[in-house]
N, C-alpha and C positions, 0 to 999 in steps of 0.2 A: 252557759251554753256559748259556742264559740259564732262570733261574728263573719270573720274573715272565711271566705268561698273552701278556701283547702283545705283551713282546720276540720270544717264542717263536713268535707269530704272524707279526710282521714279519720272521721268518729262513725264514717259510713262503712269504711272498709274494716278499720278494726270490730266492729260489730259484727261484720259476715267474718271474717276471717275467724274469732272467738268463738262464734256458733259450730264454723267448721271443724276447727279444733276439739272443740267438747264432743262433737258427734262421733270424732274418730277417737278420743279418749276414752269414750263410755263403749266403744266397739273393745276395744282392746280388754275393757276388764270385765267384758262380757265374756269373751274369748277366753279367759282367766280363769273366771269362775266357772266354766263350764270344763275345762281339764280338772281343778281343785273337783269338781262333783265327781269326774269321773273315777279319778281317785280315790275318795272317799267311797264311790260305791265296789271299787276293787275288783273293776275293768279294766286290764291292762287294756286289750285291743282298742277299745273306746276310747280311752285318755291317748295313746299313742296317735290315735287319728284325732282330735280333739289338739293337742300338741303340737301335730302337724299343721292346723286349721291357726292357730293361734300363734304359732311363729310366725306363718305368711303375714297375720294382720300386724305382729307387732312391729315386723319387719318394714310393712308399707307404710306404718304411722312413719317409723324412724327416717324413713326417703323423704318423706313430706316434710319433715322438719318440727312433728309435731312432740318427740322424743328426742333425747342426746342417745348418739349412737353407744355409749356407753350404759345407759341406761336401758333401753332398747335391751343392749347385750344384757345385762342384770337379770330384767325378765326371764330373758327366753332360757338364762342357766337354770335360773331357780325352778321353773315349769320342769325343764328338761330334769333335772335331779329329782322331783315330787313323784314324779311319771317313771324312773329310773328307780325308786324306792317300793315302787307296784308288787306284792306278791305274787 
């Protein structure tokens, strides 16, 4: 455990900040997995709106800095092509 006043402040922020992070990660593949079901049940309209719901969030993780914008981008191709594959 850290001694020095900062260290022990900087193990307080990285903690919040970590927590933050993971809540908006576990958003994202919430968001994920509910276009992959939509899909799977062979709703286009559903997954199209689902897609849509699930871009914005992957979008707002990647502003935040919680994704590389590259990555970010990866997602939201692959959603888009799964949804784009819909009979």
């Amino acid at each position: 455990m850290a001694n020095i006043k900062s260290a022990k402040k900087r193990i307080l922020v990285t903690e919040t900040k970590t927590a933050k992070n993971k809540a908006i990660r576990s958003e994202v593949k919430t968001s994920i997995k509910k276009v992959e079901a939509a899909v799977a049940a062979g709703d286009k309209a559903a997954a199209a709106a689902e897609l849509k719901n699930a871009t914005s969030v992957i979008e707002a993780a990647c502003t935040k800095g919680v994704y590389h914008k590259n990555n970010a981008a990866r997602k939201v191709s692959r959603l888009a092509k799964l949804v784009n594959g819909v009979a």
